[in-house]
N, C-alpha and C positions, 0 to 999 in steps of 0.2 A: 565638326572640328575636333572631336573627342579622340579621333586616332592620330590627330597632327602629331608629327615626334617630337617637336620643338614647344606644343602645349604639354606635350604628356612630360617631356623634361623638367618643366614646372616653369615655362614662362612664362610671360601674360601673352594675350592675344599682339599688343602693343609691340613687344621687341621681336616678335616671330615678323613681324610686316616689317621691322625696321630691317633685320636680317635680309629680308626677300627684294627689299627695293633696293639694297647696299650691293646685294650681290649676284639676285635677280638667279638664273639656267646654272651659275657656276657654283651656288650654294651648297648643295652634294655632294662636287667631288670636294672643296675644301672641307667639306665637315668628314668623309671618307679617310681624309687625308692627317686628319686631328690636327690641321694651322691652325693652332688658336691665338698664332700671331696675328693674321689675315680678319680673323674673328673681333681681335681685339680695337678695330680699326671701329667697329658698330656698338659694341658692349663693351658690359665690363667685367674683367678678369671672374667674379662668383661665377656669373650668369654664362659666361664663355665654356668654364670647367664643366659646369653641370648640363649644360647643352651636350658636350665633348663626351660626356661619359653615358649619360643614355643612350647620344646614337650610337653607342661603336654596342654597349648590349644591345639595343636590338637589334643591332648589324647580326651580331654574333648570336642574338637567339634565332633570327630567320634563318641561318646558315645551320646552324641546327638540329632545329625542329627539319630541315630538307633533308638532312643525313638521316634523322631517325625514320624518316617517313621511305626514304631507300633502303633502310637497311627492315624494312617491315617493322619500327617501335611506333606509330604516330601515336599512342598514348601513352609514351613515358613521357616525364616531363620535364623541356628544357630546361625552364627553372629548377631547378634540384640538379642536375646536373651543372650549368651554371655556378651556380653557388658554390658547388666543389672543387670543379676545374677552372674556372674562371672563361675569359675568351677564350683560352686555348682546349676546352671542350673539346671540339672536333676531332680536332688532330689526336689527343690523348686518347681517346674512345676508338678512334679510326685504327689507331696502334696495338689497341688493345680491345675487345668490345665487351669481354667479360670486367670488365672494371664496371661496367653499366649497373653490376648484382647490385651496386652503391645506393641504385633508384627502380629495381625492378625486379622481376621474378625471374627465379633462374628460367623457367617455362620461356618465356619470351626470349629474355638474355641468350640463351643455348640454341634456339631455333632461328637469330638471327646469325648468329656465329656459323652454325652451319651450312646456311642459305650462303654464308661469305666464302665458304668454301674451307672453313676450319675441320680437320678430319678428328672421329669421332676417337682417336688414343692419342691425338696431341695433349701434349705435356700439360701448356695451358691450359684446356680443357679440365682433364682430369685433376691437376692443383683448384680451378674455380670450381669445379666440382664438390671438394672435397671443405672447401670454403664457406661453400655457400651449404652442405649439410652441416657442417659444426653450427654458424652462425643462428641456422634457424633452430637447431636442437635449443643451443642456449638461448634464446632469444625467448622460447617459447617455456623453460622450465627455471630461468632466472638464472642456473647456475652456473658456476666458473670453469668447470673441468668436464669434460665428456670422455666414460668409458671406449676403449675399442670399438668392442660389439656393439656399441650403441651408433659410432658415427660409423664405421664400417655397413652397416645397415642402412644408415639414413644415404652414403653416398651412394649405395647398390640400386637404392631408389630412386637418386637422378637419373644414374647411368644405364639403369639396365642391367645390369651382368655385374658378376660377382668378381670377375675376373678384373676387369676393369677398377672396381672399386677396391681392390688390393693394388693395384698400378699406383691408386690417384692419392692414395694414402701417402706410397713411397714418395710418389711428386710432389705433395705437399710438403713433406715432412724436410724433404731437400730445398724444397722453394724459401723454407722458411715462412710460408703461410700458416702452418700448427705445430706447436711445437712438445714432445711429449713430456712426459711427468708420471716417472712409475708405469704403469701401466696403462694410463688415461694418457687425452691430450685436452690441449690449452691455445686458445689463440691470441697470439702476440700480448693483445692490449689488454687482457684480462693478465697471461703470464707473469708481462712486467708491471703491472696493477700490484699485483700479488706478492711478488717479491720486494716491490718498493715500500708498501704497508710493514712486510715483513721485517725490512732492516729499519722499519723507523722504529719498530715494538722493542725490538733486542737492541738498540741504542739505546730507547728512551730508560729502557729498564737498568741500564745498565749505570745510568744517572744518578752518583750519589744522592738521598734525601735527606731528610730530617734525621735527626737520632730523636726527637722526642716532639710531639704536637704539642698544641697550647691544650689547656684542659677544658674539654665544652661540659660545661654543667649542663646536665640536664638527666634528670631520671629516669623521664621517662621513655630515655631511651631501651630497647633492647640490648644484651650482650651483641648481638652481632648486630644492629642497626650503629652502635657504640664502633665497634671494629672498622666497617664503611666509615665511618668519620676518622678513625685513628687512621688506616692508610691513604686517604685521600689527603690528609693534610701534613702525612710523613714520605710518601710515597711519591715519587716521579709519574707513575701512568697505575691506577687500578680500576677497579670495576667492581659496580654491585649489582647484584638483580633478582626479585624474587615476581611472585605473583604481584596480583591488583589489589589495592590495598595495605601493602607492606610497609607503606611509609616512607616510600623511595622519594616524593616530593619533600616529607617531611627532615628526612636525611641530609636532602639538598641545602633545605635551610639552615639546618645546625653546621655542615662545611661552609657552607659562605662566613656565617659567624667566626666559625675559627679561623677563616684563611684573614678575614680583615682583622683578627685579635693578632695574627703573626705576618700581617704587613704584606698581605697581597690582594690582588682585586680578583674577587670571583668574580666571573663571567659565563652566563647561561646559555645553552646551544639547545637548539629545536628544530624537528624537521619542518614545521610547521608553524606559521606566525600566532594561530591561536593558541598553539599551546605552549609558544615562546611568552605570549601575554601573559598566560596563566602562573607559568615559573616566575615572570618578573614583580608580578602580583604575590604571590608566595613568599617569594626571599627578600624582594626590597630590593633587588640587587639587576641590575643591566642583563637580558635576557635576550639574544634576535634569531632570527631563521639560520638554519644552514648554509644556506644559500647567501645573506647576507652576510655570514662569518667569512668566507673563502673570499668575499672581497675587500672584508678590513682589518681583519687581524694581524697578515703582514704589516701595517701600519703600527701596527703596537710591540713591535720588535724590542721597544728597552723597556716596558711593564713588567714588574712581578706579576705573573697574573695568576691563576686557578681557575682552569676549564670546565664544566660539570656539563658533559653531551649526554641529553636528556633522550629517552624512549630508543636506543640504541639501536634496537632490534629490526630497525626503519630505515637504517640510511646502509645504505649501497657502498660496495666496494669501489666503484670511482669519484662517489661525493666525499669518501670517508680520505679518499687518494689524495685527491684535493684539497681536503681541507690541512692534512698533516705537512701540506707544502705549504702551507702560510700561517700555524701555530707556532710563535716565537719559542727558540729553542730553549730559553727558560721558562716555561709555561708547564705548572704543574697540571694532567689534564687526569680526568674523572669520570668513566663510563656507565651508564647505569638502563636497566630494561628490565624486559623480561621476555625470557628464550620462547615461552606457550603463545606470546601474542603475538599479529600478524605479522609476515617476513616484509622486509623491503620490498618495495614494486618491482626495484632494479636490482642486476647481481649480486651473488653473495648472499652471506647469512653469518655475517662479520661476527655477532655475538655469539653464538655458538662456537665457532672458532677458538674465539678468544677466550670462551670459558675450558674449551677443549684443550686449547695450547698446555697449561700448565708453566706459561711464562710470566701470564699478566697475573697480579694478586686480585683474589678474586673472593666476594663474601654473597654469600646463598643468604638470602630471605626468605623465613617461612610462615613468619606469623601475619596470618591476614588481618587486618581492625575493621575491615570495610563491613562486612557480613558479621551476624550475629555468634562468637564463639557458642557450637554446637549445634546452632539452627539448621534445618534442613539447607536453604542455600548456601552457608559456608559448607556444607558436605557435599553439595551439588558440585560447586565452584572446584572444591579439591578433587574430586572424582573426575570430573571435566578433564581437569590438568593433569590425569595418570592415565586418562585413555579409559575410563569407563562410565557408560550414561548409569548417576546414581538410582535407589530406584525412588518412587516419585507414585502419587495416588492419581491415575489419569482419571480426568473427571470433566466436567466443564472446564473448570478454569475461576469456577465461583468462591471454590471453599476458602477456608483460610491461612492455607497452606502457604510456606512460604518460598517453596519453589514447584512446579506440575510442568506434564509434557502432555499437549493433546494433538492430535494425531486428527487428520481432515485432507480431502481434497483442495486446491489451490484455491474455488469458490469457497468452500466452508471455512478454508485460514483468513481468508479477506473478511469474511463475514464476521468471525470471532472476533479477529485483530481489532476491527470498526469496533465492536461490540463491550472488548474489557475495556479498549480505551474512556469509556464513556465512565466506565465502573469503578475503575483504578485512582488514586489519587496522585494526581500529578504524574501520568505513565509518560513511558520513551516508548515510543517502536523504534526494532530495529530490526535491519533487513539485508542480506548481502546483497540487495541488486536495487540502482535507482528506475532502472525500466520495467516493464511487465506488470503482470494483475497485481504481484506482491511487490511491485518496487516502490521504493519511498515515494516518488511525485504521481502513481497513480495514488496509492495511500494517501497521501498529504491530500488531493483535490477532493479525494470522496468524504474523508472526512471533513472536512471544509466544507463544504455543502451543505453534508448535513448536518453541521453544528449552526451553520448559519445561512443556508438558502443561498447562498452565492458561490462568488468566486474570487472576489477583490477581497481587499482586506479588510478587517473586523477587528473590532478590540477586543484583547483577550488572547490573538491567533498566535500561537506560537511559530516563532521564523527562524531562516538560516540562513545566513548571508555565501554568496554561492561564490566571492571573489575577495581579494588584496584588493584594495582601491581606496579612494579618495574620493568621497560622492561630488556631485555638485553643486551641495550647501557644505562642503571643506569638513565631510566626519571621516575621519578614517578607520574602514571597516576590515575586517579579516576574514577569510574563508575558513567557515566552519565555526563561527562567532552566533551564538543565539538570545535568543531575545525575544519577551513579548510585543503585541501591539498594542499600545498606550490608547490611540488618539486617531482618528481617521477622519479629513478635510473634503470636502467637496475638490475634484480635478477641476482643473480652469484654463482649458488649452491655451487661452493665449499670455497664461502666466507662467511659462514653462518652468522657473527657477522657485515657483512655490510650493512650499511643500506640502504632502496629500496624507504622509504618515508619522507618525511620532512611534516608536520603537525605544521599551527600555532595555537595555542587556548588559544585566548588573548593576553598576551604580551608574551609567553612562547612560545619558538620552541622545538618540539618534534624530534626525529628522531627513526623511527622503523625497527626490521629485517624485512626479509618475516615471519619469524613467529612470531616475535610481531603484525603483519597483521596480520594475520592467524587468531588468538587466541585473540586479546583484542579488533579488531575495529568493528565496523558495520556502514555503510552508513547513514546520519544521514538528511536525507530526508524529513524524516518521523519518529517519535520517539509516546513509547505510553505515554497515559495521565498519568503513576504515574512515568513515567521518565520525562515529562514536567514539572510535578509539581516544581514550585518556579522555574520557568524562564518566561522569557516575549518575544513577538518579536514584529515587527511593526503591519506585516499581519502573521495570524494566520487561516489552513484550518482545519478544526474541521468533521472529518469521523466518522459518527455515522449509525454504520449499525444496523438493528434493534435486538437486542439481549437481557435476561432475567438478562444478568448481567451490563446493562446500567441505570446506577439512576443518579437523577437529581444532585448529587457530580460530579458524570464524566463530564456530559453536564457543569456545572458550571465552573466548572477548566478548561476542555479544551477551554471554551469562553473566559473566564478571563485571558490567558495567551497570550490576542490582545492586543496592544495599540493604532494600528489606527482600522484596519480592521479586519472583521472575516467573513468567506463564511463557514457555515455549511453544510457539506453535510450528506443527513439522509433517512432513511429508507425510511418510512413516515412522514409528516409535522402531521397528526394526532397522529400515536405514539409516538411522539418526545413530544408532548403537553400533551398524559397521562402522559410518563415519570418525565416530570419537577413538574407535577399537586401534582402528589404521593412526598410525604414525603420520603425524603433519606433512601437508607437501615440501613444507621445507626444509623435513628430516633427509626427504630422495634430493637436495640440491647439492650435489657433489662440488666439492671446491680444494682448493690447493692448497691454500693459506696453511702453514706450519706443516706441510705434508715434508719434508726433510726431516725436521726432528723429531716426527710421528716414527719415523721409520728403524 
């Protein structure tokens, strides 16, 4: 009975039988019909609606999945389609069948179209064409703007012919599917992305401030760590940013001070909920996710408030979009990063921009505290960040040296990496990749093993919780939150709610079932570089195996997150020195932002 419609709707076996006795052969076409008067004669109105609306989707997913299966797609999938168009799917895709690029590869998309009989310089054609090369340029390189020559190429590629791909240009550009900018094009929803960030910068700036802040005591600030606090707390919208260790969390906490000494509520923005913990732990002060701000801040429309958007360099041109449409318009806001560490996942490369603009007031950090003023790793760390590998005694890895590169095969870096761990006091690996011989959870197991002959948990094991949740003894944990293992219980399958591990992380004791194990922890050994990012340790082992997707952002961050020691282990010492040489990937992500007043 698992495929019944009227079980799969969610009702019990009980009202599916009351249905079929009430209405017996005629039950179909009323439910075809959506009478949920007729319906309401057996049920009641909930149970009626929800009956009503599953049948008519799987009305409309059979109807469907039949059209994709004629038009040669039987493995695109309804559902996703569904989701977009609703029941009227069909017909929309029918009208159109390049709309389908929504859930599929242009490869299939374009071979159904033509089997339809669509000819190969139809307009349509060439506009999807020309679409679906921008989309996946950017898709694949984060960025907002794609040169000529670049999407001119990439549509030559669907199409075939060169010729064509100057047609599908011109068709786009008239479709209004890309639209140009200088010399580059822009699609729609990044273009007006771009320009609505835009006019929020030149308004906000434009916003009288303070003529004078409250005076933050404190000495030990720097002149320009001093500055970041004067314009943050006189200033409508600025930004501060330097390397790791500059104090930019410390900065944080001296503006919260002054915004509440002159009557406003600092409020702390993170892209990430652990390291919203961390800011709220630091200042004293109301800290949450990005994610969580774009759904409540519109609520706080009559607040003085003062915004401080933490690790900047992270968040995306459409979350950054979002979030400026529900910051109350008197809300003084506060950007702070840094340009060398890793770019957003998603488009954009917003702080570079913004330091580029020459609109937003903006204060450079240079002094690092983290690393030892003149030690080898503080000259490591700065060399790192100008694009040159410092130079370094390659050796083992044993001396006393406070920063080395040794150079090994993928077997030989696993072997070492196992090896200083054991050596190091208190080390971090850290790794760009959680899969492979060098990804963190093979790392995490093997060392696990063999520190302790197993594979379960052990006291002592260092962990990382892998998710947001709420366990099932009520702790609520964060992704990317670590912590040792306290305490380890005998399992007792048939006590599923008792817990098997006790976990401390920080001043919090956690307690887990076996499947809050199960499901939210991983070994935390070894962790990768954009789970690192904004943590620090003493000694820090940095695995860099040679790969197409290591730039000199990755090498940077995972060195930077030393404070005494750092042993790199790397492919090659020579391709380690191209990688740092070359300009970050996120120097090639071309974007629009301020391209007007650049020009």
């Amino acid at each position: 009975m698992a495929s019944d419609p009227l079980l799969c709707a969610g009702v019990g076996p009980s009202t599916a039988q009351k249905l079929r006795d009430k209405f017996g052969d005629a039950l179909p076409s009323i439910l075809d019909a959506g009478d949920r008067a007729k319906l309401l004669e057996a049920i009641t109105p909930k149970k009626a609606d929800a009956i009503l609306k599953h049948w008519h989707f799987r009305r409309s997913h059979r109807t469907l999945e039949a059209l994709l299966g004629e038009w040669g797609l039987p493995n695109v999938s309804a559902d996703r389609a569904l989701a977009l168009w609703g029941p009227s799917a069909g017909s929309v895709l029918s009208a159109d069948l390049y709309k389908l690029l929504a859930v599929a590869s242009w490869r299939e998309v374009d071979a159904a179209a033509l089997r339809a009989g669509v000819l190969r310089d139809a307009p349509r054609r060439l506009t999807a064409a020309c679409e679906a090369a921008a989309y996946m340029s950017l898709e694949r390189s984060g960025a907002t703007l794609i040169s000529e020559p670049h999407l001119r190429l990439g549509v030559e590629g669907l199409l075939g012919s060169a010729e064509l791909a100057a047609a599908a240009l011109a068709s786009a550009l008239d479709a209004g599917a890309i639209l140009r900018l200088g010399n580059a094009y822009q699609v729609p929803g990044a273009y007006y992305a771009e320009r609505e960030v835009e006019a929020w910068v030149v308004a906000k700036v434009a916003e009288p401030g303070r003529k004078r802040a409250v005076c933050v005591e404190d000495r030990v600030l720097t002149p320009a760590q001093r500055q970041a606090v004067r314009n943050a707390l006189t200033l409508p919208l600025s930004l501060f940013h330097g390397p790791a260790g500059t104090g930019k969390t410390y900065i944080a906490k001296a503006i919260c001070q002054g915004a509440v000494e002159q009557g406003e509520t600092p409020v702390l923005i993170a892209v990430a909920a652990r390291a919203a913990r961390r800011l709220a732990e630091a200042s004293g002060h109301e800290a949450m996710t990005l994610a969580r701000a774009q759904k409540i801040l519109a609520s706080r429309s009559g607040s003085s408030m003062l915004l401080i958007i933490d690790e900047f360099s992270m968040v995306d041109l459409l979350d950054f979009r979002n979030l400026i449409r529900r910051i109350p318009a008197t809300a003084r806001v506060v950007l702070c990063g840094d340009v060398a560490q890793l770019p957003s996942i998603g488009p954009g490369r917003l702080i570079h921009s913004f330091v580029r603009s020459g609109i937003v007031a903006c204060t450079e950090l240079v002094d690092s505290q983290r690393q030892a003023i003149g030690g080898q790793l503080r000259l490591a760390v700065e060399a790192l960040r100008a694009g040159c590998l410092p130079p370094f005694r390659a050796g083992s890895g044993t001396a006393s040296e406070d920063f080395d590169v040794i150079s090994g095969s993928e077997g030989e870096l696993a072997r070492l990496a196992k090896a200083r761990y054991s050596e190091l006091p208190h080390p971090q690996i850290i790794t760009p990749f959680a899969k492979g011989q060098l990804g963190s959870r093979r790392i995490n197991l093997d060392i696990h093993l063999r520190e302790t002959g197993g594979t379960g948990p052990s006291p002592g094991a260092p962990v990382v919780f892998t998710k947001n949740v709420v366990t099932a003894l009520g702790f609520n944990v964060l992704n990317g939150q670590q912590g040792l293992v306290e305490i380890v219980w005998p399992h007792k399958p048939n006590r599923p709610l008792a817990p098997v591990v006790r976990i401390r992380s920080g001043l919090e004791i956690i307690e887990l079932t076996q499947s809050d194990w199960d499901c939210y922890v991983e070994f935390g050994y070894a962790l990768t570089i954009h789970r690192a990012q904004g943590g620090e340790w003493d000694s820090v082992i940095a695995l860099l195996p040679m790969s197409p997707f290591i730039d000199r952002s990755m090498v940077y961050t995972a060195v930077s997150r030393a404070r005494k020691r750092c042993i790199v282990l790397a492919s090659s010492v020579g391709w380690l020195r191209e990688v740092v040489a070359k300009p970050p990937v996120v120097a090639s992500r071309l974007d629009g932002l301020f391209f007007r007043r650049a020009q």
